[in-house]
C-alpha positions as CSV (number, residue, x, y, z in Angstrom):
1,X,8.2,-25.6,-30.6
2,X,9.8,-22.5,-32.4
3,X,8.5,-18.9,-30.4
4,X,8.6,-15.4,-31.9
5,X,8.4,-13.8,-28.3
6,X,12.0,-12.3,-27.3
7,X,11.2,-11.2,-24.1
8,X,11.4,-13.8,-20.7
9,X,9.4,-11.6,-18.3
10,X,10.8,-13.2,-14.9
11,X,13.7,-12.1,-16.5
12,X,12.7,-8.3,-16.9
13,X,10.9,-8.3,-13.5
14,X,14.1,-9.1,-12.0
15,X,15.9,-6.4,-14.4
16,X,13.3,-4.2,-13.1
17,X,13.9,-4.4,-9.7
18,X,17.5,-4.2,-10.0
19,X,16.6,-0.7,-11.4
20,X,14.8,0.2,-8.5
21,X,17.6,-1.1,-6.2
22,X,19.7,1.2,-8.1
23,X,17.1,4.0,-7.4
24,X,17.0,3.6,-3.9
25,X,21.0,3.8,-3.7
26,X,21.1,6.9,-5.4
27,X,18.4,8.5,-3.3
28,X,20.9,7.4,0.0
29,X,23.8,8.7,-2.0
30,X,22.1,11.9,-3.0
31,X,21.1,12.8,0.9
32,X,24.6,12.2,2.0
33,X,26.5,13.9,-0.9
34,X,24.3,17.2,-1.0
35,X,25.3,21.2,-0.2
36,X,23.8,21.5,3.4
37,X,22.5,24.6,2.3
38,X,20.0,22.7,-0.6
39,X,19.2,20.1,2.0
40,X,15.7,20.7,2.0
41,X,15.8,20.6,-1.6
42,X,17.8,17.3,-2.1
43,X,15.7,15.3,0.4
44,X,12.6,16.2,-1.6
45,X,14.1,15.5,-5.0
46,X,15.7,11.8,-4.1
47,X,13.2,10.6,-1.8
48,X,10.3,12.3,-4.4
49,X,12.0,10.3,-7.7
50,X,12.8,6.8,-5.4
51,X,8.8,6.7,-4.0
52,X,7.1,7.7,-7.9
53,X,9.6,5.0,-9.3
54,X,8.7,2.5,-6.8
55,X,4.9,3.2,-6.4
56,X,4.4,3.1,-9.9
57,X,5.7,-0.2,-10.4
58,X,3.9,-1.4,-7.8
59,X,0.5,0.5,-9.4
60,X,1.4,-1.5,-12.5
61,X,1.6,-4.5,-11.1
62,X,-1.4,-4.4,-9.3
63,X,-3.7,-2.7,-12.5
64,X,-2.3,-5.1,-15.0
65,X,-0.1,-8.1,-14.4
66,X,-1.4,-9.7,-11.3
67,X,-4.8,-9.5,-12.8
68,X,-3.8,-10.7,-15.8
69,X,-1.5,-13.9,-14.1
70,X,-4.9,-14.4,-11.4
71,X,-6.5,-14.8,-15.0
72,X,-4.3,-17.5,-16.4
73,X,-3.3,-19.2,-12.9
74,X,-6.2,-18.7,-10.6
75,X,-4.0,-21.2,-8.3
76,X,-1.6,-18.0,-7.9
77,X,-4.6,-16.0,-6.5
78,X,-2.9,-16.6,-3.0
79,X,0.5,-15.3,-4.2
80,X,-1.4,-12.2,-5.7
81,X,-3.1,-11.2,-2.4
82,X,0.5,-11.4,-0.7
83,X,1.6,-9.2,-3.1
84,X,-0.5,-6.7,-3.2
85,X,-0.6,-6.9,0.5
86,X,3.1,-5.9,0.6
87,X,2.7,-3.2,-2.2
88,X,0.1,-1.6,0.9
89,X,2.4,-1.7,3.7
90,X,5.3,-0.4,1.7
91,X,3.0,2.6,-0.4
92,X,2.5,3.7,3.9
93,X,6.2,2.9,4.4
94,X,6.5,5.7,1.6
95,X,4.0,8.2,3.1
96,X,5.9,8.0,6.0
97,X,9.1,9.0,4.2
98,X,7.1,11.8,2.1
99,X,6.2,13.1,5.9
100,X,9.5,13.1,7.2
101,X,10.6,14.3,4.4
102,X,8.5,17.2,4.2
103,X,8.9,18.3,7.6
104,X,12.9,17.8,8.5
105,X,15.6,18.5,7.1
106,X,17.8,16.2,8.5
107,X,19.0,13.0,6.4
108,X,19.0,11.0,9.3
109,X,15.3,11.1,9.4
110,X,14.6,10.1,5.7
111,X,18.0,7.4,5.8
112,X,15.8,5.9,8.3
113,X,12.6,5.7,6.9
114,X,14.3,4.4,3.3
115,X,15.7,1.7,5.8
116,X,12.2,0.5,6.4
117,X,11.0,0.6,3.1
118,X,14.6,-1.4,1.6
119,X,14.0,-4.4,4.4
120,X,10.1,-4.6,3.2
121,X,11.3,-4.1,-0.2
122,X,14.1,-6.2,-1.1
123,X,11.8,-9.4,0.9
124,X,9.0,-8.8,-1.3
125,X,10.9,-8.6,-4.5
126,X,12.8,-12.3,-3.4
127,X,9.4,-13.6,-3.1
128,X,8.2,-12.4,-6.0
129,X,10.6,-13.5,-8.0
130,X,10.9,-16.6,-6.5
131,X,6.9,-17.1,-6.8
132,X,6.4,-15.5,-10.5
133,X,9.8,-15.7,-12.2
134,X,9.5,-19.1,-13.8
135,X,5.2,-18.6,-14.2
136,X,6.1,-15.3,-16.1
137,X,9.1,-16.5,-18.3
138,X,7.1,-19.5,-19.1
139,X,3.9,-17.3,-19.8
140,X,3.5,-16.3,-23.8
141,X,2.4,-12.9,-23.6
142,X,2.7,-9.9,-25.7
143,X,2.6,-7.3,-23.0
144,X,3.5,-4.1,-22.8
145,X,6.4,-3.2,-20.5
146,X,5.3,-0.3,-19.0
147,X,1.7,-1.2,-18.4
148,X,2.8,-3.9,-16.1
149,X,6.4,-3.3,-14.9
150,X,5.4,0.8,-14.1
151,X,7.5,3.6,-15.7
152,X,10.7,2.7,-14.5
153,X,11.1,-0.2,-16.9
């Protein structure tokens, strides 16, 4: 059976994360490559553009494609809390890195806290993938990339 749609979405999930990935690396790159004198300055900016990239993926998600996939496969309902229960621990994972952030200077503080937020992070994306990749790639949707995959994508 012939198919217009271009897109596999597990597929852009997965190219979506990788961008975050990327994100977060450049945020640890950015803190340790910095003048100490625009420290202040450079932990705000990274750790500022990682947490919007992230948390507005995960907003996406939560507004548009989980309940859009709870619509077609109410047996993924399950898989959706989990989810969204992860997008909650790490969106206070990231309030504790603005904190930090906002009130030291000292890279040490925010590598840690990004620490936190990568082991929470990188195990929720696995699952996710795992869990939605083949559902989504097999799924013939016209949806709009951004409105479910956040700004980053």
């Amino acid at each position: 059976m012939p198919t217009d749609r271009v897109t596999a979405w597990g597929g852009e999930l997965q190219r979506v994360h990788g961008k975050l990935r990327n994100a977060l690396a450049l945020a640890r790159a950015g803190l340790d490559g910095g003048d100490p004198a625009d420290a202040a300055t450079d932990l705000l900016l990274f750790c500022h553009g990682f947490c919007a990239a992230l948390s507005g993926h995960h907003r996406a998600e939560d507004g548009s494609l989980f309940p859009e996939l709870v619509r077609a496969r109410p047996d993924l309902a399950p898989v959706v809390a989990k989810l969204t229960q992860d997008h909650n621990m790490i969106e206070h994972l990231i309030g504790g890195l603005q904190k930090a952030v906002a009130n030291s200077t000292d890279p040490e503080v925010a590598h840690r806290h990004l620490d936190g937020i990568e082991a929470v992070m990188e195990t929720h994306f696995k699952y996710e993938e795992k869990q939605l990749g083949a559902v989504l790639d097999g799924m013939d949707a016209d949806f709009d990339r951004t409105e479910i995959f956040g700004p980053i994508s």
